[in-house]
N, C-alpha and C positions, 0 to 999 in steps of 0.2 A: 304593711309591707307590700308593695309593689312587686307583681311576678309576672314577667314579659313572657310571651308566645314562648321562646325557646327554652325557659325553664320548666314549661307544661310540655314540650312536644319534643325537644329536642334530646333522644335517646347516642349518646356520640359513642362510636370506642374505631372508627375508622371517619375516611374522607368519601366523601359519596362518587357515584362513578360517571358515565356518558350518557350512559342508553336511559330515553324517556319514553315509555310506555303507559297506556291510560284505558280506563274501561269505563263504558257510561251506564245509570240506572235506567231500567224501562219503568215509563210510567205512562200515567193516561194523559199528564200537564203536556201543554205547548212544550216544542223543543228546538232550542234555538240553536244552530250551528254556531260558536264563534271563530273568529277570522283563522286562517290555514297558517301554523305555526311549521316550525321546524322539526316538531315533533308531532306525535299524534295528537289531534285535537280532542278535548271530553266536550261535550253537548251541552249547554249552558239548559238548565229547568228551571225553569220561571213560571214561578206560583203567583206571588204577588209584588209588586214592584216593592223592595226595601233598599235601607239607605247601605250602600256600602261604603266600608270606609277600608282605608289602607291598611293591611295587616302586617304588622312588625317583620324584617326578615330574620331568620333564624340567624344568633350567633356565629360566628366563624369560629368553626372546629378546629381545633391544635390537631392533627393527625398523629395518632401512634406512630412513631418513627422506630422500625424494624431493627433490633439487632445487628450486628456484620458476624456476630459470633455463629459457628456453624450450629446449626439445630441437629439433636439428635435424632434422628427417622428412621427406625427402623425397619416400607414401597411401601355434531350435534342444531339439531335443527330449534330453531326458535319458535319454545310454542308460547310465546309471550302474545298470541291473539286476543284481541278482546273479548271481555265475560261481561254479559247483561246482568245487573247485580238488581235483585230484585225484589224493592220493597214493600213489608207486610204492611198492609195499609191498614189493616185491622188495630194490629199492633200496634202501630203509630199511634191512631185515634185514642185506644187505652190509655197509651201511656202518656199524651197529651193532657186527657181527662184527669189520669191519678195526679201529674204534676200541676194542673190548676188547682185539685179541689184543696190540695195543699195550702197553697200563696193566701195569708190575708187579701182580702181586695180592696186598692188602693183609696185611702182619703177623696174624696168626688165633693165638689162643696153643693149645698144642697139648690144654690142661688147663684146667677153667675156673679160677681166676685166685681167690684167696680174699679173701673181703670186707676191703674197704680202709677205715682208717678214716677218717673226714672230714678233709680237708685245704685248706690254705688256697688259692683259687683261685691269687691273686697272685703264688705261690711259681715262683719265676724260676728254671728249669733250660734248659740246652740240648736243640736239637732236633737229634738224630741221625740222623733217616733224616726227610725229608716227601715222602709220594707222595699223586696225584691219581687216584684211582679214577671212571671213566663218562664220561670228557670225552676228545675227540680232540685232537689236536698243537695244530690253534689256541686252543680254547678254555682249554689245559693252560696254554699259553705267555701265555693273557690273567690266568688264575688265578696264575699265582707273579706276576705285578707284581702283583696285588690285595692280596693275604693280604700280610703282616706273617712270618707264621713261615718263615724261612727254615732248612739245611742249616747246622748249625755257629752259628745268633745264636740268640738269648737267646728266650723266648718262658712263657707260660704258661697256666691252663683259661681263666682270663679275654680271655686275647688271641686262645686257640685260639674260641670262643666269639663274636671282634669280628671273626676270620676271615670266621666260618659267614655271618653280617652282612653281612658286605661281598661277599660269595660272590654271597648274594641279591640285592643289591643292585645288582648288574649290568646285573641284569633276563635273563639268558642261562640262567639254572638251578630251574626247578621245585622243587628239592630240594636243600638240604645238610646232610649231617651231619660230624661227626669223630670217630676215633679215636685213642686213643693206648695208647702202652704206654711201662713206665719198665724203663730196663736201666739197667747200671750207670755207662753211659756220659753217659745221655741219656734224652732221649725219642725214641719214633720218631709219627712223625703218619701217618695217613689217611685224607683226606680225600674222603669218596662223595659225589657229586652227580649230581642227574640233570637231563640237558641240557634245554629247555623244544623240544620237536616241535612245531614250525608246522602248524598247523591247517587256518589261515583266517584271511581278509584282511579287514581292515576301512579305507575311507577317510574321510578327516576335513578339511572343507575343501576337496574335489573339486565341480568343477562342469566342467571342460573333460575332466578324466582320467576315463576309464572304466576299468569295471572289467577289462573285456576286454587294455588295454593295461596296465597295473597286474598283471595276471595273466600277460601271456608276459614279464614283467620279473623276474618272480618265482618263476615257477613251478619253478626250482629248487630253492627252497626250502621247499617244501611237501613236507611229510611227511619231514623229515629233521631230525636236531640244526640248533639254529640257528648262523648261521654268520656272523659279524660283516665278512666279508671278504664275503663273498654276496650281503650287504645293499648294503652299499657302493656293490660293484658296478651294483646293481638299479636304488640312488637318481641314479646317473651316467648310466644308460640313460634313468630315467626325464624328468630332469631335460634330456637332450639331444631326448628327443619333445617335450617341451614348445618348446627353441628352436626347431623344426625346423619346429612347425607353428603359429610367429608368439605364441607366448605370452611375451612377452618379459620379462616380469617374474614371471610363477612360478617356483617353487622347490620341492623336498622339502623342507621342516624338521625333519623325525625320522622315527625309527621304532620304534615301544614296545612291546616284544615281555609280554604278558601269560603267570602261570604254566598258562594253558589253553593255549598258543600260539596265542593270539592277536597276530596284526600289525595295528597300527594305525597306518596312512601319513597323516600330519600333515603337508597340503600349502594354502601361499600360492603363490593363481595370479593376483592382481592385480586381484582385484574391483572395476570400476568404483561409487565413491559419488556422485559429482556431476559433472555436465560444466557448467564455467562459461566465460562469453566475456566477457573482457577488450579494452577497444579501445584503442589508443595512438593517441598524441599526433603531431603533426612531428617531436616532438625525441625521439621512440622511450620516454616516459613511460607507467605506467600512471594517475599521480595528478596532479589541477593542482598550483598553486600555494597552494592552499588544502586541500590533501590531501584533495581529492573525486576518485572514481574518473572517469576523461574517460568523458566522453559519447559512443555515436556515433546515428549514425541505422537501422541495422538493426535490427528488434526480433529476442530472443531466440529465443522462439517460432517465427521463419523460420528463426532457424539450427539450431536444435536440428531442423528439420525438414529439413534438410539431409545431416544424419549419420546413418551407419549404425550407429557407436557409440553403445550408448543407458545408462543408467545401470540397475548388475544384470546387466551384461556383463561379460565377462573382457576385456581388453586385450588387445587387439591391434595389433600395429605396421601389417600391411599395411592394418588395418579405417582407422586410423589415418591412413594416407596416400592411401586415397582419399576419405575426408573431406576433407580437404586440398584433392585435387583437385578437389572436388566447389565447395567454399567459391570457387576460384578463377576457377570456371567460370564463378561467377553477374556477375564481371567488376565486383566490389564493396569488393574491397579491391588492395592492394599488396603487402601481407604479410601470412602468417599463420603463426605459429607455436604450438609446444605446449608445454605445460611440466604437470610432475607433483606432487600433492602427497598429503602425509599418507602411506601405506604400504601392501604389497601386500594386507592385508586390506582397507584401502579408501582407495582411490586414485583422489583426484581429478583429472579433466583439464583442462586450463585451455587454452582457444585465447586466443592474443593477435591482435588482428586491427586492421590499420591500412587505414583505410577511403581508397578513392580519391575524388577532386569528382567525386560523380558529379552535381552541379548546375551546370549554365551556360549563362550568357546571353550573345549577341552580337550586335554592333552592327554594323551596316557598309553600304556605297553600291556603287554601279556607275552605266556610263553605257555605252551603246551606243546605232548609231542607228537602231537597227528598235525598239525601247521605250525610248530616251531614260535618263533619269536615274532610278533605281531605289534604294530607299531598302528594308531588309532589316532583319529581326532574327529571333533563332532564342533560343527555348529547349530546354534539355534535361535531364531528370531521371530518373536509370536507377535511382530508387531511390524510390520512388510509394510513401506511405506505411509505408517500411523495409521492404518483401516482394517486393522488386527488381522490380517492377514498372517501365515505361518510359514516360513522355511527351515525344515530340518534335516541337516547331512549329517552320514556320518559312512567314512572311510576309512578302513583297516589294510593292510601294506603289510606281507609277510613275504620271503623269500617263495614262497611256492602258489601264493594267491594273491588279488587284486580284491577286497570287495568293499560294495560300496549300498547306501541308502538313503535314498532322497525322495523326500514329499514335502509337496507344496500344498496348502488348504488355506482355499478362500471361502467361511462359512457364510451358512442362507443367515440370514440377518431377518429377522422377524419385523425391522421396522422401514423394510425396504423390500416386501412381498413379492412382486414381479421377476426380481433374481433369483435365479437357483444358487446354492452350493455349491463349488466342488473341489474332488479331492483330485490329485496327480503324482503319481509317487512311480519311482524306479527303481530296482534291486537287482543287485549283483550278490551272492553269497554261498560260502559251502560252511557244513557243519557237520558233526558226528549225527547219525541217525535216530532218532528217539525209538521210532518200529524194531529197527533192525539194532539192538545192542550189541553189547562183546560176546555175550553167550554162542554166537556163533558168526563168527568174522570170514571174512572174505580168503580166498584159497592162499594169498602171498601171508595170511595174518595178521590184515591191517582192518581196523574196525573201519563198518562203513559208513561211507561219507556223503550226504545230499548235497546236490549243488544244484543252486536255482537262482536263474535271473528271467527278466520279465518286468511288466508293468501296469500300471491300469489308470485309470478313470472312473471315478463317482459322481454323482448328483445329486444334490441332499433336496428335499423339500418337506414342509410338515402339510400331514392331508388327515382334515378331521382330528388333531390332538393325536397323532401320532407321525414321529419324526421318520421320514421315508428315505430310502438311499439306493440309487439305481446304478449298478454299474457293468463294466466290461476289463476283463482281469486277461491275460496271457503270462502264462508260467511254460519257462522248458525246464526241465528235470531231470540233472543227471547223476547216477551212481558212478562215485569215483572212490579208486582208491588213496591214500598219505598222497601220494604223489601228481594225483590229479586226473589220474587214468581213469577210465569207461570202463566198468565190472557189472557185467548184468545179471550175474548170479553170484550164491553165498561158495562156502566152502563145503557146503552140503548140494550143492546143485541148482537150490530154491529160487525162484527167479525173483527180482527185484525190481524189477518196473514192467508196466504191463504190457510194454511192444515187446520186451524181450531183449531189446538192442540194448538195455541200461539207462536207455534215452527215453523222455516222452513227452509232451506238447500238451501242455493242457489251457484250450479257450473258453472260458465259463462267461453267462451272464447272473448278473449275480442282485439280489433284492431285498430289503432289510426293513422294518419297522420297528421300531421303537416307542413305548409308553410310559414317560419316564415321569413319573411322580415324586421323585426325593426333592426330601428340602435342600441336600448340597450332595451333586455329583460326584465330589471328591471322599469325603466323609460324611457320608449320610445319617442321621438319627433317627429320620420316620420318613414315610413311606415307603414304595413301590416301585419297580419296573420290571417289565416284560418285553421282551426283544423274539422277534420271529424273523428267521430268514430261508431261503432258499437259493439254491447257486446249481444253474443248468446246463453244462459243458455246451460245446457245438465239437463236433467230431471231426476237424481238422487235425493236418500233422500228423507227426509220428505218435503212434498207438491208438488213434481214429477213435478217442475216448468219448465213449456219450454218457454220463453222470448225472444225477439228480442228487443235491446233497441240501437237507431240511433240518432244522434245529428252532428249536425254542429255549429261552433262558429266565427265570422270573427270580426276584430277588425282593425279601419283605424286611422292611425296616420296622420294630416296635422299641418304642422310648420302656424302660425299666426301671424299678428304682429301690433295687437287691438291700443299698446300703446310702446310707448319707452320702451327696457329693454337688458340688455345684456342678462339674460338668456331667455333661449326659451319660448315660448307662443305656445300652443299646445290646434287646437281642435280635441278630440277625438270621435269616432263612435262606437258601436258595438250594433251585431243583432247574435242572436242565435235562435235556433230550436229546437223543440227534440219531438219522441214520441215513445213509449210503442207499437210494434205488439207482441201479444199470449197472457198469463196469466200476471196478475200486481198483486202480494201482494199489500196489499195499502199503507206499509209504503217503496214502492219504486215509489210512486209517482214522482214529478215533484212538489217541495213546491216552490212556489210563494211567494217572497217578503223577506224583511230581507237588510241586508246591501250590499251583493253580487247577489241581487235581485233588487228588487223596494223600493227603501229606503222611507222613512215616515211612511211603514208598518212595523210591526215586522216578525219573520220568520216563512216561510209559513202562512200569514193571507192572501195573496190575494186570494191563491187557491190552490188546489191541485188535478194537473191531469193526464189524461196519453197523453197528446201532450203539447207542451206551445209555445208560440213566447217570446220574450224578447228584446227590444231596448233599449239602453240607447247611452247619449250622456254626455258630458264631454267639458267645456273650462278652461283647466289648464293653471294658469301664476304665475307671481315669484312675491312673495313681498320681501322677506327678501335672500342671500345666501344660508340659511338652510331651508326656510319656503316658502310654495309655499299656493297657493289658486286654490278653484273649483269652480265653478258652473255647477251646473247639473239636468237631469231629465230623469227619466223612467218609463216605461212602460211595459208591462206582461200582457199575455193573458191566459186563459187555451185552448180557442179555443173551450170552450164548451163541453168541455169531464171529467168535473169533474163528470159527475154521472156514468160515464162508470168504474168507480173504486168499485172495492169489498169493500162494505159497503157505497158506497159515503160518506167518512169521509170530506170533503167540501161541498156538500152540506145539511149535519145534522148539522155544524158547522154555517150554514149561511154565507159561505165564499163568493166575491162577483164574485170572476171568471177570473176580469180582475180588473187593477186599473193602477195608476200613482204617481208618488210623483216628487219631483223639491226638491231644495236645493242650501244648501253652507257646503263647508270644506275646510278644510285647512290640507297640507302635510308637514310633518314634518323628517327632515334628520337628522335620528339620528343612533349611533353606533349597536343600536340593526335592525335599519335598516330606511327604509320610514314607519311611524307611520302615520295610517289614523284616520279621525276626521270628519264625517259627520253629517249636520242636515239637517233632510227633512219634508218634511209636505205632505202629500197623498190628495188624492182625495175624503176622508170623514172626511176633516177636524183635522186629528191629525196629531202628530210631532213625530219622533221618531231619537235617538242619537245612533250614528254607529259607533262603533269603530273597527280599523283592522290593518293589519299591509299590507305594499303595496299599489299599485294604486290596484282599483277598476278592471280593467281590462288593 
């Protein structure tokens, strides 16, 4: 049985790539430059002049042809320099030695042998004795399945001849010749070859694989007979660095051993040609009904600015999945998946990506009777000319007020570093007071009401792994009564803002860090964040306010698992801080209690001061796919500094300073988002029902 170069060498499961890289052996022999290729040249070593002969070319490879279906996925300088591969010349000489003393040594007639006349090649006798002179045990045991002339079968010069042929053609042997002798029995054959000595490495196709790791795969094999079991070996080692370090689709496809010993490692590693983004449909399509590809509203251009996967890159799975992640962050679609196409010479990526509304408008009323019958609508678009940009209004319209809320956010983009972030929002709005409740209302008996408008500017950037946001805020501040009038004090005297006038100005610069380590900022299961800020008035305007105001926030996510459930079981932590250095209006207190407070209280009943503490704790688990459940309890302190506020609006209220409430609710996964539902009971006996949208913290 005949077995050509490429059934000994050729390792296939991809198409090979461009880049040819090569490294030459040091040795003491002459060394001969050969002519300047287009790629790097290896140094030809020339020991003794032998015959070389053509070496079969490798097979043509079918290439694995990639799927279109989407893969499930869960998210550089070239140091391909040449390595001086450096053969043990001790070694070699051994192992020369063991593989001679091996080999019978060939038939020699004892007489030179008198001129024979021409004979016809074809002439078919037996072959009585065949031996393999220069080649060790494995190469011996590859040679009798190659050759045709066997011990005892038929054979003749012409077949001895298709032998010598196929010897070469191996690609394992620099050299063959044959002998023969006729007795009267037969013939006897001996066949001399000389094994091809690995020189030096050459790679073909490498853009991830160095040389460096290519060489301790190998380096066995330098400077010795080649060794088809050695190789083997090499391409198994090589091909498990590859898995090892996210190459998920390279492969060794050969190794073509030349009669200089030269190796040439012929590797597909998955060469990214195109990264495309396909958007689906509702009904999970990529084409209408008109076989037009669907539309979406993202442009390309932002998403390609997105990934770290660029085209002219090797594949990679992990690179892979945080694009992924990255795509999901921008909070733009619903799905994204990936799929592959064409082959590991050039392998295109294809994101399939199903976009969420991120447009809408709403309609709706209210009636209370401090502002009467209120008439509202809200737009919102998280998707501002396809570059996820954000615009969010929203405008209320009652007989006695105007108010309104608008911010625009254009975020820092991590794959476009040199921009900043930022935010731009305006506000118009009055409300009932959370400081100042009913317990003591204003001199007419109308509860009192804040009214604030103002605006600012932010600048987001991340410095060191934590997300930074620099701004400048202006708030004016007025206490009004139902009807929209200026009241600078209660019905008790107590002043309510700190000019006096009921008016006040407040210009703060304001500074924020962020450490946000959760695996999902919406609904987290594990990890961490910690947020630090500070906000520094400047003492313009009415009330000449100079303010320092300092908080910390930490919140700790641990996975639990109370009881059987595929989804998560989560108990959650947090503890915050905060306190007021210089001047405090009193309605910029620190209001205790309420739903994103100390639930069982309503807002601001526990207290109101200028420092607070705050713990609460949280064990979240699933009942339903859409419905989850809480248990909980917190805690709030003022730390004693309620009467340090202008007017102690807490302690004329008989607020108690500090308290607690415990509870149950239940989360709710709905399209307008997580609907919260809490009921809690406090620490003087009452209950209070909390409704929000989001976790808690």
């Amino acid at each position: 049985m005949k077995i050509s170069t490429t059934a000994i060498f050729t390792l296939a499961t991809l198409t090979a790539g461009n880049v040819t890289q090569q490294a030459t052996a040091a040795s003491a022999k002459t060394v001969t430059p050969t002519a300047k290729a287009d790629n790097l040249v290896v140094p030809v070593i020339e020991e003794t002049p032998a015959r070389v002969e053509t070496i079969a070319s490798p097979e043509t490879i079918v290439a694995q042809q990639f799927s279109q279906n989407p893969l499930p996925v869960t998210t550089t300088g070239n140091k391909n320099s040449p390595v001086i591969l450096k053969p043990a010349a001790t070694l070699i000489q051994n192992q020369k030695d063991k593989d001679n003393s091996s080999v019978t040594p060939p038939l020699i007639p004892s007489s030179p042998s008198p001129q024979k006349p021409a004979t016809n090649n074809d002439l078919v006798v037996t072959a009585t004795n065949v031996q393999i002179v220069g080649a060790n045990q494995e190469l011996q045991e590859i040679l009798r399945k190659v050759i045709k002339t066997q011990i005892g079968g038929e054979t003749s010069q012409s077949q001895l001849q298709k032998d010598v042929a196929a010897i070469l053609d191996t690609g394992l042997f620099s050299n063959a010749t044959v002998n023969s002798q006729s007795t009267s029995a037969g013939l006897n054959v001996v066949y001399q070859v000389q094994p091809v000595i690995v020189r030096s490495l050459q790679l073909s196709g490498a853009k991830a694989l160095t040389y460096q790791v290519a060489q301790e795969r190998l380096q066995s094999q330098i400077g010795t007979a080649i060794s088809p079991a050695g190789l083997q070996q090499a391409v198994a080692q090589i091909n498990k660095w590859y898995a090892d370090n996210g190459y998920n689709l390279a492969r060794v496809l050969s190794i073509k051993p030349s009669p200089q010993g030269i190796l040439t490692v012929n590797v597909a590693e998955g060469l990214v040609g195109d990264i495309k983004f396909r958007f689906v449909s509702e009904d999970g399509k990529t084409v209408d009904s008109k076989g037009n590809p669907v539309g979406g509203r993202t442009k390309p251009d932002f998403l390609q600015q997105q990934l770290k996967l660029k085209p002219g890159q090797i594949f990679q799975e992990n690179v892979v999945k945080q694009d992924i992640q990255q795509l999901y962050a921008t909070g733009l679609f619903q799905s994204v998946n990936v799929a592959l196409e064409g082959d590991a010479t050039k392998v295109d990526v294809v994101y399939q990506l199903k976009e969420t509304g991120a447009r809408g408008v709403n309609l709706g009323g209210s009636y209370n009777a401090e502002q009467g019958l209120i008439g509202t609508i809200s737009y919102q678009d998280r998707n501002v000319g396809g570059v996820n940009d954000t615009l969010a209004l929203n405008v209320g319209v009652s007989s006695r007020d105007l108010q309104f809320n608008t911010k625009f956010i254009s975020p820092y983009r991590v794959t476009n570093p040199d921009r900043l972030g930022y935010t731009v929002n305006v506000f118009r709005n009055r409300e009932v007071s959370e400081t100042f409740d009913d317990e003591i209302r204003l001199a007419n008996g109308d509860k009192v009401q804040e009214g604030h408008i103002g605006g600012g500017i932010s600048f987001q950037q991340p410095i060191e792994g934590w997300n930074t946001s620099l701004g400048v805020n202006y708030n004016r501040t007025s206490i009004r009564d139902r009807q929209g009038n200026v009241t600078p004090t209660d019905a008790q005297g107590n002043p309510l803002s700190f000019s006096g006038t009921g008016v006040d100005d407040l210009t703060t610069v304001s500074f924020t860090a962020t450490k946000d380590q959760r695996d999902n900022p919406i609904n987290p299961t594990k990890g961490s964040v910690l947020s630090l800020s500070t906000e520094q008035s400047v003492p313009i305007g009415q009330g000449n306010i100079s303010l320092n105001r300092l908080k910390a926030n930490y919140s700790q996510y641990l996975p639990v698992q109370i009881f059987s459930s595929k989804q998560p079981q989560v108990f959650a932590v947090n503890v915050q801080a905060g306190t007021v250095i210089g001047d405090l209006p009193p309605y910029e207190t620190f209001n205790l209690g309420g739903s994103n407070s100390v639930r069982g209280y309503d807002s601001g009943e526990v207290g109101n001061g200028r420092s607070y503490v705050l713990a609460s704790a949280e064990y979240r688990f699933p009942v339903l796919p859409i419905v989850g459940g809480v248990l909980f309890a917190d805690f709030a302190s003022d730390l004693g500094s309620g009467d340090t506020v202008l007017g102690n609006p807490a302690g004329v209220r008989d607020k108690p300073g500090f308290g607690y409430g415990y509870g149950a609710g239940v989360r709710i996964d709905s399209p307008l988002g997580l609907i919260r539902a809490d009921y809690g009971f406090n620490d003087q006996g009452e209950s209070q029902l909390h409704l929000g949208i989001g976790q808690r913290f």
